[in-house]
PDBQT receptor file of N, H, CA, C and O in Angstrom, charges set to zero:
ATOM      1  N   UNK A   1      76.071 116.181  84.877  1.00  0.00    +0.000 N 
ATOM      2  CA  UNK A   1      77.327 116.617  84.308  1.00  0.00    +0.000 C 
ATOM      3  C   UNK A   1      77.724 115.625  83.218  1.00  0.00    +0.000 C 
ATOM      4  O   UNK A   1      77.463 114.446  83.456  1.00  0.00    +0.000 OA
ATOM      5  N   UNK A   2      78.320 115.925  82.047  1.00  0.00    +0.000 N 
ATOM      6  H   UNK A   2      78.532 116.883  81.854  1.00  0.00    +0.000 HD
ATOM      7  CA  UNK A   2      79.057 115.502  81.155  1.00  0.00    +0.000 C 
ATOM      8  C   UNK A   2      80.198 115.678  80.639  1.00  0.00    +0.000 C 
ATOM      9  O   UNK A   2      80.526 116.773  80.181  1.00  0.00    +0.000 OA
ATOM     10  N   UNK A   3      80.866 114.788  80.632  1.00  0.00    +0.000 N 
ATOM     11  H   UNK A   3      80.600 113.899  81.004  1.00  0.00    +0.000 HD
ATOM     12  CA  UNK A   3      82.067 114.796  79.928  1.00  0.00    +0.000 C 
ATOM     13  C   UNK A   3      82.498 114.398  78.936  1.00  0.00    +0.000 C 
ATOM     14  O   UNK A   3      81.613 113.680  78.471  1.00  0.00    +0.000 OA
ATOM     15  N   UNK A   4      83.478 114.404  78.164  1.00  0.00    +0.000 N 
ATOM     16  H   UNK A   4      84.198 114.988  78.541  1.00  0.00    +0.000 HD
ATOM     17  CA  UNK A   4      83.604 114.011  76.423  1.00  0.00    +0.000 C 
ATOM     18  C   UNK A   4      85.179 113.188  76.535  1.00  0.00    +0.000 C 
ATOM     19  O   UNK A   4      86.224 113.809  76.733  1.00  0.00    +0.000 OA
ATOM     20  N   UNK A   5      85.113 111.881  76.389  1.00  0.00    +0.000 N 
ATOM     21  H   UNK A   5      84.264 111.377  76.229  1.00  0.00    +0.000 HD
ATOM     22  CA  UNK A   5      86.026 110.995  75.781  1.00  0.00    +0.000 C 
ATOM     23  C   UNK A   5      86.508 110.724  74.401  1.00  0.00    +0.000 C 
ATOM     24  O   UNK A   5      85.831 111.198  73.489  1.00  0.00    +0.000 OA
ATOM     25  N   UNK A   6      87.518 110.072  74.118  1.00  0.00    +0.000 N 
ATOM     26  H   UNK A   6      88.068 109.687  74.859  1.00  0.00    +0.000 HD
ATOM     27  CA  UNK A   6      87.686 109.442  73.029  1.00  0.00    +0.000 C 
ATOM     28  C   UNK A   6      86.933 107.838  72.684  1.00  0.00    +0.000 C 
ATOM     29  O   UNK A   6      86.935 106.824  73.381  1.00  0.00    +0.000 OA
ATOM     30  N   UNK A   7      86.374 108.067  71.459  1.00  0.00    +0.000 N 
ATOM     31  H   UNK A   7      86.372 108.891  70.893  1.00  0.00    +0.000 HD
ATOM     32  CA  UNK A   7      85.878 106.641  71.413  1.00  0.00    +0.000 C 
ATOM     33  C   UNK A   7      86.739 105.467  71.569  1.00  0.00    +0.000 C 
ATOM     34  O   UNK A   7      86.286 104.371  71.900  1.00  0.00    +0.000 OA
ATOM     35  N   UNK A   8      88.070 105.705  71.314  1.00  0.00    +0.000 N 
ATOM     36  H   UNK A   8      88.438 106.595  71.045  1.00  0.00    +0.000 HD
ATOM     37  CA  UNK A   8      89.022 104.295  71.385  1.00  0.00    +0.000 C 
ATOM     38  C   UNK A   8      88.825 104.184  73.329  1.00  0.00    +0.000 C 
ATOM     39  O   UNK A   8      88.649 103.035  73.734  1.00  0.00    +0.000 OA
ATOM     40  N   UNK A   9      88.849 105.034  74.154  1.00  0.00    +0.000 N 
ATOM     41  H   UNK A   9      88.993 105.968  73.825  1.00  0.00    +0.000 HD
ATOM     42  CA  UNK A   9      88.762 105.209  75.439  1.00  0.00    +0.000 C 
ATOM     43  C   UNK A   9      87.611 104.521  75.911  1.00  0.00    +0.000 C 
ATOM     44  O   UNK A   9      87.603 103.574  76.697  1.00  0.00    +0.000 OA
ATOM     45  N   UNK A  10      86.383 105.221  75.226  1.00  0.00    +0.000 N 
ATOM     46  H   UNK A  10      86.389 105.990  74.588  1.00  0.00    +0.000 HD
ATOM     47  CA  UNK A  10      85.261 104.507  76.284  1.00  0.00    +0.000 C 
ATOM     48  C   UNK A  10      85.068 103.201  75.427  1.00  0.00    +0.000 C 
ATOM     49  O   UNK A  10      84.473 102.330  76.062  1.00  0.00    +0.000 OA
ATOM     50  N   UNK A  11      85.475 102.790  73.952  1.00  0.00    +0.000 N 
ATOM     51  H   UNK A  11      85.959 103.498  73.437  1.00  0.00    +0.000 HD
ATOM     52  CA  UNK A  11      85.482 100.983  73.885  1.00  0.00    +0.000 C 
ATOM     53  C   UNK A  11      86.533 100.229  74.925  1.00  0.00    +0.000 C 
ATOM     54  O   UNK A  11      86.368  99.119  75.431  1.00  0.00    +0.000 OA
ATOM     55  N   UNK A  12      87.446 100.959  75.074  1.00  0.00    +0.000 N 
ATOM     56  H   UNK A  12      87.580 101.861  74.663  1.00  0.00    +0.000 HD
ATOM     57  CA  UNK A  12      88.396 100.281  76.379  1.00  0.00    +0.000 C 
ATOM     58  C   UNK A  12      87.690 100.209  77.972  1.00  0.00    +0.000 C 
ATOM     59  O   UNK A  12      87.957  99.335  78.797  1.00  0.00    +0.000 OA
ATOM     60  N   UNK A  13      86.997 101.030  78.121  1.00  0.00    +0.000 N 
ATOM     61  H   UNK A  13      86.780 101.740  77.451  1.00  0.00    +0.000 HD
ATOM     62  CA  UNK A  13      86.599 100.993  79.797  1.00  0.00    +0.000 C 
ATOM     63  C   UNK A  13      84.811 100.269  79.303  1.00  0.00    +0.000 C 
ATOM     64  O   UNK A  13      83.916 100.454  80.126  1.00  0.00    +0.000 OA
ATOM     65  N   UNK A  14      84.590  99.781  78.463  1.00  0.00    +0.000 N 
ATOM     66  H   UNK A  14      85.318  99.630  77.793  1.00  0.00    +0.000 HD
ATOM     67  CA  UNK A  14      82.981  99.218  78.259  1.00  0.00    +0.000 C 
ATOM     68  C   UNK A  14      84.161  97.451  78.243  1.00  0.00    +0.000 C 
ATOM     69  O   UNK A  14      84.046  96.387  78.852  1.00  0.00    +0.000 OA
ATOM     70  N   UNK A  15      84.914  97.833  77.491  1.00  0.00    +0.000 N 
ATOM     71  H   UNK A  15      85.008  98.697  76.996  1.00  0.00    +0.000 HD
ATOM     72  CA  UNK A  15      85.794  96.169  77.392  1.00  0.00    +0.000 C 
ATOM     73  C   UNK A  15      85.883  95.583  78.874  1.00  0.00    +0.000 C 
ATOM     74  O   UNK A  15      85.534  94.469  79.264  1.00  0.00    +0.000 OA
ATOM     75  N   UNK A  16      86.429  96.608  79.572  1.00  0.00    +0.000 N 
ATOM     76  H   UNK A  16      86.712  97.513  79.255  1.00  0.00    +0.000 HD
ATOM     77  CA  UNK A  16      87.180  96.262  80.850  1.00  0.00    +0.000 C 
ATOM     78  C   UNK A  16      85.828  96.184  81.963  1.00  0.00    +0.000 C 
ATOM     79  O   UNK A  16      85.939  95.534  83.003  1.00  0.00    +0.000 OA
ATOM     80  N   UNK A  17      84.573  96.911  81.622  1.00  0.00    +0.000 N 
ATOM     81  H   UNK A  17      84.482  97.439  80.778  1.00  0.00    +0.000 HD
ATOM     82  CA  UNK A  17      83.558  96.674  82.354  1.00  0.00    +0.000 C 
ATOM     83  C   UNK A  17      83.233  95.225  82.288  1.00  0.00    +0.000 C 
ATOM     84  O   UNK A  17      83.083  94.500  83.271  1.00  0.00    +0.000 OA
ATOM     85  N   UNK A  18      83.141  94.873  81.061  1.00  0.00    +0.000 N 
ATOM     86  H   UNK A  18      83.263  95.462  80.263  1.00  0.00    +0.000 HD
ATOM     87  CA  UNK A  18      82.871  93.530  80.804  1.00  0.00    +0.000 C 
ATOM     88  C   UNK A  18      83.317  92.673  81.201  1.00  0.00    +0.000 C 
ATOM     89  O   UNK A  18      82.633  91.744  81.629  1.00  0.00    +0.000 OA
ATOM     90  N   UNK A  19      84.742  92.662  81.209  1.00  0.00    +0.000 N 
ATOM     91  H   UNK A  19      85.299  93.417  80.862  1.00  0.00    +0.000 HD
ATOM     92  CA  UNK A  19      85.594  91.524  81.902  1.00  0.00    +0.000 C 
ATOM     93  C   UNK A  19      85.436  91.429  82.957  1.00  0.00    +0.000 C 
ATOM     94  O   UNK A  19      85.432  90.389  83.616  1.00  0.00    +0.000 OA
ATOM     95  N   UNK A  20      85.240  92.757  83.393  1.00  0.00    +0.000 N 
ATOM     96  H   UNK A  20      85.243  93.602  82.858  1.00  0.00    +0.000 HD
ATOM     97  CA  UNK A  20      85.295  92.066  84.922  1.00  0.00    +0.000 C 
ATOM     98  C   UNK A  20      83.823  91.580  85.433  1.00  0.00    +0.000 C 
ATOM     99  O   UNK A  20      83.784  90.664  86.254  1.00  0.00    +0.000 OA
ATOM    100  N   UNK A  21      82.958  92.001  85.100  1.00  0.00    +0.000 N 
ATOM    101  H   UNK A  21      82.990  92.745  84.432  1.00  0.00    +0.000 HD
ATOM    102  CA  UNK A  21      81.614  91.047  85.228  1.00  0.00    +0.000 C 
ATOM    103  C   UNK A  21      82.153  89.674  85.060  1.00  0.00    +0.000 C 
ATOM    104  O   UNK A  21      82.060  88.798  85.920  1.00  0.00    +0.000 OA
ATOM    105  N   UNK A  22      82.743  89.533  83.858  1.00  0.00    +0.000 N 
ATOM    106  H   UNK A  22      82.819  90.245  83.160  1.00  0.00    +0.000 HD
ATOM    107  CA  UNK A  22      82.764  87.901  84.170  1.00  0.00    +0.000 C 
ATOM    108  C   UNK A  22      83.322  87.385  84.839  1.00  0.00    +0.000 C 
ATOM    109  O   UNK A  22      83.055  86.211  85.095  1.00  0.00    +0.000 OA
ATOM    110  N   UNK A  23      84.453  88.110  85.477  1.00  0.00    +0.000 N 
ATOM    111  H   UNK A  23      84.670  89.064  85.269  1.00  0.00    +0.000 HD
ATOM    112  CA  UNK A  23      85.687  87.816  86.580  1.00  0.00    +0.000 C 
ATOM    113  C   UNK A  23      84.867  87.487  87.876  1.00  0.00    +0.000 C 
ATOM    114  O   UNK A  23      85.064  86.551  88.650  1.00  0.00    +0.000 OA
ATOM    115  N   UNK A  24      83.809  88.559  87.951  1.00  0.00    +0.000 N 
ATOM    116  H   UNK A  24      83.649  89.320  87.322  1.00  0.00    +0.000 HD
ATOM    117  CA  UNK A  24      83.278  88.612  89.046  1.00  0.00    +0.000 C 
ATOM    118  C   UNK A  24      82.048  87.298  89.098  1.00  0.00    +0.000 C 
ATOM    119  O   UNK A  24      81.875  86.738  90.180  1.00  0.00    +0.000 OA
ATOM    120  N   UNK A  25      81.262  86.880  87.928  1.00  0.00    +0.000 N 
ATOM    121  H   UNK A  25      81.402  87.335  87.049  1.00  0.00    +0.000 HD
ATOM    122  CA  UNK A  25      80.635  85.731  87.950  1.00  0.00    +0.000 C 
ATOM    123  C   UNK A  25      81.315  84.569  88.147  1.00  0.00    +0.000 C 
ATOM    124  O   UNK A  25      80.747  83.726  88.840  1.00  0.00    +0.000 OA
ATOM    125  N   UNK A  26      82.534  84.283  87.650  1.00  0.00    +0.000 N 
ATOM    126  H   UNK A  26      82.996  84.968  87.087  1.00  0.00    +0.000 HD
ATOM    127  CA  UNK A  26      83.494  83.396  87.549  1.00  0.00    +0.000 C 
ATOM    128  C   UNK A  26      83.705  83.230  89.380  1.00  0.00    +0.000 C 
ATOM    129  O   UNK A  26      83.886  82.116  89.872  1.00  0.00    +0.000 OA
ATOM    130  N   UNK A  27      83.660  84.239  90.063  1.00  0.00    +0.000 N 
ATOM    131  H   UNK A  27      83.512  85.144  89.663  1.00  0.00    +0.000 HD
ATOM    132  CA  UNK A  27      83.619  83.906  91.108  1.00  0.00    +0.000 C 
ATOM    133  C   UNK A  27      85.939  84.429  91.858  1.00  0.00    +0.000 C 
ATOM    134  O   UNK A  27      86.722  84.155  92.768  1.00  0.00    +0.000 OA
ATOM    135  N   UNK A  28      85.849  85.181  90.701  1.00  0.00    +0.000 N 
ATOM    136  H   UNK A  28      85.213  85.404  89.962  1.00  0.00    +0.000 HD
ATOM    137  CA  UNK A  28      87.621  85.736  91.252  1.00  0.00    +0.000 C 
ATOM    138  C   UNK A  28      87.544  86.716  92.473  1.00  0.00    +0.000 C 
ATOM    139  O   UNK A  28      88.526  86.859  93.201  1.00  0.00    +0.000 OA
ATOM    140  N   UNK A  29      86.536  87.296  92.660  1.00  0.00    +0.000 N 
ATOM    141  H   UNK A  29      85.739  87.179  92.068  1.00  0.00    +0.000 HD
ATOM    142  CA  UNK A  29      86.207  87.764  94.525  1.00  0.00    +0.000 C 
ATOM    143  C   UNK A  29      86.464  86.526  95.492  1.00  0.00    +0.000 C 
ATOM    144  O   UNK A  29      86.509  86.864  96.674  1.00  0.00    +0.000 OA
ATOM    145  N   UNK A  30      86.618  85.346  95.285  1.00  0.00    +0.000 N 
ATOM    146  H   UNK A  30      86.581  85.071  94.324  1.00  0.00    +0.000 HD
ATOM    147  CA  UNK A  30      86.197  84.501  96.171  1.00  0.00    +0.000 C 
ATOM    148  C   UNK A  30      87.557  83.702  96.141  1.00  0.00    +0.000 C 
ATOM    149  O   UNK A  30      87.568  82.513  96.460  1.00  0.00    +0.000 OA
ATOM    150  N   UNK A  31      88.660  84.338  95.771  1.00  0.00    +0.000 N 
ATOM    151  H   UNK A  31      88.651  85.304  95.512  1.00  0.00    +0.000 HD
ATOM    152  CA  UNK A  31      89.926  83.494  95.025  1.00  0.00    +0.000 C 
ATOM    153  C   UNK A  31      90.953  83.543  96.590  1.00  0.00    +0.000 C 
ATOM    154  O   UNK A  31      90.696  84.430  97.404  1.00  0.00    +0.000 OA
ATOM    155  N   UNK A  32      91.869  82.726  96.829  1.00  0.00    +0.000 N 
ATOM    156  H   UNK A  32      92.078  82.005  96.168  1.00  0.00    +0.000 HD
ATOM    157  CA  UNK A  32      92.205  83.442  97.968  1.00  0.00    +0.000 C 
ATOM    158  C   UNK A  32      92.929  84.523  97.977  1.00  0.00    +0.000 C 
ATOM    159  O   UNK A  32      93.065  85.260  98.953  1.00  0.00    +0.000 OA
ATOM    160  N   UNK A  33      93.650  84.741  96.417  1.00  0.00    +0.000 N 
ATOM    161  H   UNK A  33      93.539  84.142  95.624  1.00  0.00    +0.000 HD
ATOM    162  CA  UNK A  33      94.808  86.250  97.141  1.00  0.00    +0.000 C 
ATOM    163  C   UNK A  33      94.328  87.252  96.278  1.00  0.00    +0.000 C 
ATOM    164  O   UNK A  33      94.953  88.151  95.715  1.00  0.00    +0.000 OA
ATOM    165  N   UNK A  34      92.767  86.888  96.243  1.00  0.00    +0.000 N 
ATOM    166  H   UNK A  34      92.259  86.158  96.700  1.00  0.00    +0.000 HD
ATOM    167  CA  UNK A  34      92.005  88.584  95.578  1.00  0.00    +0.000 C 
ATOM    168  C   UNK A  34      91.773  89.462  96.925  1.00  0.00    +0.000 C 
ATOM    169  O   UNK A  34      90.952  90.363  96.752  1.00  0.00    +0.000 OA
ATOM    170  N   UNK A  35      92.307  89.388  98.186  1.00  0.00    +0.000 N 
ATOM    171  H   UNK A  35      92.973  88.656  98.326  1.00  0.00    +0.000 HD
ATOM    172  CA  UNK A  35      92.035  90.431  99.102  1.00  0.00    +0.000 C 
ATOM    173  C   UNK A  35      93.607  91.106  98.971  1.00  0.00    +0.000 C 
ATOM    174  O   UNK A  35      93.653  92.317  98.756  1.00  0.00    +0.000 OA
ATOM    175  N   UNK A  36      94.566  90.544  99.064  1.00  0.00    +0.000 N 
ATOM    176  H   UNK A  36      94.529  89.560  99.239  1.00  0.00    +0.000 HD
ATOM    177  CA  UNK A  36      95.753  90.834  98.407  1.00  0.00    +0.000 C 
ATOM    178  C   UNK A  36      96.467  92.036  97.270  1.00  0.00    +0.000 C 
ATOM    179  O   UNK A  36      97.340  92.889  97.108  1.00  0.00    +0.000 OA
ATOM    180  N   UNK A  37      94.838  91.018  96.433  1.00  0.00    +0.000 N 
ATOM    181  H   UNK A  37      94.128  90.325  96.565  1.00  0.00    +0.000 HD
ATOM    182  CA  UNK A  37      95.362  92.013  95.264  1.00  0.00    +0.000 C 
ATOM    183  C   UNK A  37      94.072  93.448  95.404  1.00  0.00    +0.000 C 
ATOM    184  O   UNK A  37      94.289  94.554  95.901  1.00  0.00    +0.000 OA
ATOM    185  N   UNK A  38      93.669  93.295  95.215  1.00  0.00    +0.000 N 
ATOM    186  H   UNK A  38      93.493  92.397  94.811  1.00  0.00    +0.000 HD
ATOM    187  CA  UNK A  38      93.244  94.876  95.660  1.00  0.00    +0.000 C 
ATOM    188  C   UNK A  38      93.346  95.361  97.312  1.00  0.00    +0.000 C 
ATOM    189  O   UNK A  38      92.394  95.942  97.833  1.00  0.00    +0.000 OA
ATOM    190  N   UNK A  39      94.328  95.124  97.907  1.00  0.00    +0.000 N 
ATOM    191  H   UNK A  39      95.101  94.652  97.484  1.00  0.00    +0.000 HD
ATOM    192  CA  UNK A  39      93.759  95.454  99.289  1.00  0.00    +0.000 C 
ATOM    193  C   UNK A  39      95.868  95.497  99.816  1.00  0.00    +0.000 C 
ATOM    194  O   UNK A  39      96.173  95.308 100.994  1.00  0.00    +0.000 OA
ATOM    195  N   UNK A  40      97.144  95.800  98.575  1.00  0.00    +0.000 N 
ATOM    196  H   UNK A  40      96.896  95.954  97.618  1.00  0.00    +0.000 HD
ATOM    197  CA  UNK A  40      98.464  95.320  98.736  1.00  0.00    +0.000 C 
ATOM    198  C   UNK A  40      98.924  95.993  99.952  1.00  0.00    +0.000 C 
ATOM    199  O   UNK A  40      98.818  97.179 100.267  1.00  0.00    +0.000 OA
ATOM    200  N   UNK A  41      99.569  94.801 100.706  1.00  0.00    +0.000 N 
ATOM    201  H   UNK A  41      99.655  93.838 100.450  1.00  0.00    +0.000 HD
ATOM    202  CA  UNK A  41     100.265  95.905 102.093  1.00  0.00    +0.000 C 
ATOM    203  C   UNK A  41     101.511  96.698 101.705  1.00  0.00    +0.000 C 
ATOM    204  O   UNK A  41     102.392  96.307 100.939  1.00  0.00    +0.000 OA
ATOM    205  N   UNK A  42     101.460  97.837 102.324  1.00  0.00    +0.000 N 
ATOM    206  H   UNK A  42     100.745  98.155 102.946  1.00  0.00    +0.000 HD
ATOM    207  CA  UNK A  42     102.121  99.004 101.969  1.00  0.00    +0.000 C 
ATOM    208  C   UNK A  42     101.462 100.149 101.004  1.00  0.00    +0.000 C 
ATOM    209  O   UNK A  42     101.811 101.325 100.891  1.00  0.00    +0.000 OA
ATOM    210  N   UNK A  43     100.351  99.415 100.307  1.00  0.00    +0.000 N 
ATOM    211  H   UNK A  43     100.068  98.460 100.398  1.00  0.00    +0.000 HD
ATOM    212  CA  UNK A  43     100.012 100.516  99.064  1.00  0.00    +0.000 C 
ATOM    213  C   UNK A  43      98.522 100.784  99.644  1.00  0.00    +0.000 C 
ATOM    214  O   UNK A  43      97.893 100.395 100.629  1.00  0.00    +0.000 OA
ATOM    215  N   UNK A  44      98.228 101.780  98.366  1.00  0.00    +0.000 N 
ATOM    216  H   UNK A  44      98.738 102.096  97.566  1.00  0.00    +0.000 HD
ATOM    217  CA  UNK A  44      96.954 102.403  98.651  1.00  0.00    +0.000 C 
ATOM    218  C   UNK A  44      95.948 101.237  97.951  1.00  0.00    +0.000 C 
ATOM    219  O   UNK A  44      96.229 100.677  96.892  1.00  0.00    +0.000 OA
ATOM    220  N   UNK A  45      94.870 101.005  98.643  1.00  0.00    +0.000 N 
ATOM    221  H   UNK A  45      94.642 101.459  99.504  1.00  0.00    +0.000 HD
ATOM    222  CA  UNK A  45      93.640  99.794  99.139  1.00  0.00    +0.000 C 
ATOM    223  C   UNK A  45      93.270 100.652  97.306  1.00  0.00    +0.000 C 
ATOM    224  O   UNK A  45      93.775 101.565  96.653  1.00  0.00    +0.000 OA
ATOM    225  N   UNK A  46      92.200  99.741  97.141  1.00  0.00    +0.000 N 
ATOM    226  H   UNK A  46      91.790  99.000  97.672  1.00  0.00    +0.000 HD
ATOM    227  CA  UNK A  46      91.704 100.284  95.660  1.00  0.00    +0.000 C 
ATOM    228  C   UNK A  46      90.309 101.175  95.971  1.00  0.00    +0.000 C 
ATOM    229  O   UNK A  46      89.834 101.940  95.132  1.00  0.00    +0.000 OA
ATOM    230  N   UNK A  47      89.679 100.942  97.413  1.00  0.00    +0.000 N 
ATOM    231  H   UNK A  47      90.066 100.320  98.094  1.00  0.00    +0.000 HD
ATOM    232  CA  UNK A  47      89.090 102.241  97.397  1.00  0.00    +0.000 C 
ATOM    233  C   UNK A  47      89.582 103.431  97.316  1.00  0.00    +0.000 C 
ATOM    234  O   UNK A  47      88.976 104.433  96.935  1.00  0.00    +0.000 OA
ATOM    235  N   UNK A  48      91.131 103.338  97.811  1.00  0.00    +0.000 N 
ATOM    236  H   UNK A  48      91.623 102.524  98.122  1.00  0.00    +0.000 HD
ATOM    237  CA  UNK A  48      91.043 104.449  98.703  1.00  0.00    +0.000 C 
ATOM    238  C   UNK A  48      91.986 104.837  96.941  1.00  0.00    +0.000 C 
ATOM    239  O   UNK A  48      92.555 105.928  96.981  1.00  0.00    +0.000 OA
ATOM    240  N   UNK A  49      92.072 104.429  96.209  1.00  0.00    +0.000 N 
ATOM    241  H   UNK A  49      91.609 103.543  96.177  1.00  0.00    +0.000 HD
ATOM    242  CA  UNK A  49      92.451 105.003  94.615  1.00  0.00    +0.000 C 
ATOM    243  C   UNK A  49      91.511 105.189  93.864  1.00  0.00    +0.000 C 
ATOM    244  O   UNK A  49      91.398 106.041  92.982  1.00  0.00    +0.000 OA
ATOM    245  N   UNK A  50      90.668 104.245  94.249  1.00  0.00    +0.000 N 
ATOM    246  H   UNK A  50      90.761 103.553  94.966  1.00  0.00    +0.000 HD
ATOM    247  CA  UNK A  50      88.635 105.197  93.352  1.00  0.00    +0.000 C 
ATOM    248  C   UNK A  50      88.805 106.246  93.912  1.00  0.00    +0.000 C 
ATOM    249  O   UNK A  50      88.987 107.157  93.105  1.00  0.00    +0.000 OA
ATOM    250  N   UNK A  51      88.843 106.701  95.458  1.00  0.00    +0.000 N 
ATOM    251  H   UNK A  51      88.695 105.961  96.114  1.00  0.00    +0.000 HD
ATOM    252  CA  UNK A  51      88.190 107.433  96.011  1.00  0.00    +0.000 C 
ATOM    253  C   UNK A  51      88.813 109.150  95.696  1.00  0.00    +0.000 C 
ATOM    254  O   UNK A  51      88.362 110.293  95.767  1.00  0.00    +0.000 OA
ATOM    255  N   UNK A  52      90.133 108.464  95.314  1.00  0.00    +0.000 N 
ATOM    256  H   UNK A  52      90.499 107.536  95.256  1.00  0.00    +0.000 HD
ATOM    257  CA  UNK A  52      91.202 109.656  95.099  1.00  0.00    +0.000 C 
ATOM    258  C   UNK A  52      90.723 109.706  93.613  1.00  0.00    +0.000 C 
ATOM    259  O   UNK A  52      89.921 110.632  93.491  1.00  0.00    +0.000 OA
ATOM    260  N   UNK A  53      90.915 109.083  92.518  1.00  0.00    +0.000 N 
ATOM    261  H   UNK A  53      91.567 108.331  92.616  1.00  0.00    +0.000 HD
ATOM    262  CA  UNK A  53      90.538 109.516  91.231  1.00  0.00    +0.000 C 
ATOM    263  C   UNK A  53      89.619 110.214  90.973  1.00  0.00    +0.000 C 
ATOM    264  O   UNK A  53      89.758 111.186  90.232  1.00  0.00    +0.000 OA
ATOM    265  N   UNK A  54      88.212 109.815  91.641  1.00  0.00    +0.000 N 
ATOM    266  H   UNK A  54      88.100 109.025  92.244  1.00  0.00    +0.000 HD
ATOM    267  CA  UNK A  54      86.741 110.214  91.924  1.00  0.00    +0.000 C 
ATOM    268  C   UNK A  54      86.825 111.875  92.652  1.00  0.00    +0.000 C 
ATOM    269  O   UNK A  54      85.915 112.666  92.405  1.00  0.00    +0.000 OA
ATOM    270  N   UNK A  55      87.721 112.188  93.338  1.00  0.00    +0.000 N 
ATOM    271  H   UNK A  55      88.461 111.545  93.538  1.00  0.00    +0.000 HD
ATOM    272  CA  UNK A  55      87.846 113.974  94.001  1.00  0.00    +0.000 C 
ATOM    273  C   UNK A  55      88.738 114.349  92.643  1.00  0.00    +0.000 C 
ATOM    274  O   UNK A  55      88.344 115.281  91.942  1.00  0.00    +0.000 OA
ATOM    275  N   UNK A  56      89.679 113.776  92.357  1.00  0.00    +0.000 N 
ATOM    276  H   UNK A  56      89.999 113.019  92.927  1.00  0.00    +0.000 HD
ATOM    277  CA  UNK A  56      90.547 114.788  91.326  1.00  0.00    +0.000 C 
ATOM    278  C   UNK A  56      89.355 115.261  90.266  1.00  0.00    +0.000 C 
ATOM    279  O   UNK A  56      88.745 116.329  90.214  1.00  0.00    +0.000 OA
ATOM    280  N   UNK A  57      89.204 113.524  89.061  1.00  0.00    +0.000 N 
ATOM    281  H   UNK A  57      89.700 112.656  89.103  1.00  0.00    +0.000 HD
ATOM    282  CA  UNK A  57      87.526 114.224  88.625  1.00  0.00    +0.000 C 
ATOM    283  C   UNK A  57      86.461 115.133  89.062  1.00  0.00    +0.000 C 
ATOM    284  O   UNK A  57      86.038 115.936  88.230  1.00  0.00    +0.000 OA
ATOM    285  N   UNK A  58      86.012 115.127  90.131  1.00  0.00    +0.000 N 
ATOM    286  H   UNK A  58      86.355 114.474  90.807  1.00  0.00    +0.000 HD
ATOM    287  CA  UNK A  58      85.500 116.150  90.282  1.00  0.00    +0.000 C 
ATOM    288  C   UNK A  58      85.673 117.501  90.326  1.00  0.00    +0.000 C 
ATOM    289  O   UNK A  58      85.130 118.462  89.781  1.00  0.00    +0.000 OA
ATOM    290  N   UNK A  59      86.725 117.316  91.248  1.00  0.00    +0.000 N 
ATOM    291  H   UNK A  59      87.167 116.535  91.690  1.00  0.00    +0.000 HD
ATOM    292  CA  UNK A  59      87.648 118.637  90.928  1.00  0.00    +0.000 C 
ATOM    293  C   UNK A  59      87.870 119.427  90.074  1.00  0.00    +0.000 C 
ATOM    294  O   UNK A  59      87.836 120.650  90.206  1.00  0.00    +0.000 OA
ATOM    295  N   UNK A  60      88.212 118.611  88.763  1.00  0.00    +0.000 N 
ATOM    296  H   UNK A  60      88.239 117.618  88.656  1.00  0.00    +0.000 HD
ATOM    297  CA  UNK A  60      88.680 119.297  87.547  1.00  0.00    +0.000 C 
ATOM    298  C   UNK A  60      87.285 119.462  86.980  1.00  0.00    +0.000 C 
ATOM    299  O   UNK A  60      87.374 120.286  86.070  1.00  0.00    +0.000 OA
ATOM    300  N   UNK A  61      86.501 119.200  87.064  1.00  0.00    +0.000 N 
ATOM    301  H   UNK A  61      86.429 118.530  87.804  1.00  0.00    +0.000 HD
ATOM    302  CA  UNK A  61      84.963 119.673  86.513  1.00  0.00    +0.000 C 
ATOM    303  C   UNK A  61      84.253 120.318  86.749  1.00  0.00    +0.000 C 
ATOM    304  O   UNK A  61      83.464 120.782  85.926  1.00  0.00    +0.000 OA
ATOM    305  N   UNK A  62      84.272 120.651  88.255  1.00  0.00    +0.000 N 
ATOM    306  H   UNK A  62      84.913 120.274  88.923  1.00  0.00    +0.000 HD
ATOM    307  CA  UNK A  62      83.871 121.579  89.026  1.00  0.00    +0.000 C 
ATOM    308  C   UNK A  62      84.348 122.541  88.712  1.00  0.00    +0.000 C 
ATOM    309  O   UNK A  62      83.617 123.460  89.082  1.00  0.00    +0.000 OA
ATOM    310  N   UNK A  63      85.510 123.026  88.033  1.00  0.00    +0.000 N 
ATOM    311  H   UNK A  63      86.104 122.279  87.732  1.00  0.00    +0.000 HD
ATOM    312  CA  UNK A  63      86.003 124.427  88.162  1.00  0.00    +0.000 C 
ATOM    313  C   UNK A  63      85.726 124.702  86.545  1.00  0.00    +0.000 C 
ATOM    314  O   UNK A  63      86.373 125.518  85.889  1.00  0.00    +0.000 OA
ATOM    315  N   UNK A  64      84.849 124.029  86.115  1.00  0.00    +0.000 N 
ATOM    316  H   UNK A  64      84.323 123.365  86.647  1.00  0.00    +0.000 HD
ATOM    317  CA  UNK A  64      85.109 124.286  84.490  1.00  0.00    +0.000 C 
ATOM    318  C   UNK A  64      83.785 125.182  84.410  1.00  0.00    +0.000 C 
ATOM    319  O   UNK A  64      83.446 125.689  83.341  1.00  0.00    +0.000 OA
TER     320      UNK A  64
């Protein structure tokens, strides 16, 4: 399947891929209040907001 972006869009999410590679070499998984921050009590965990973005996307593609 394919989908069609704006180029200002996918230079923003190739930017943000990037950073966070280095975030992640840098070793900010290993920080103490990075379970915190993706994981906030009361809110939705950041899987469970991939996991929801990831069905809507599909969703809307599936019916196209």
């Amino acid at each position: 399947m394919k989908i069609e972006i704006e180029l200002d869009e996918y230079i923003s999410l190739r930017k943000s891929e990037l950073k966070l590679g280095f975030l992640e070499c840098g070793g900010v998984d290993n920080w103490s209040w990075y379970g915190d921050a993706v994981e906030p009590v009361g809110e939705p965990s950041l899987d469970d907001e991939i996991d929801e973005l990831v069905s809507e996307i599909k969703k809307e593609y599936s019916s196209k």
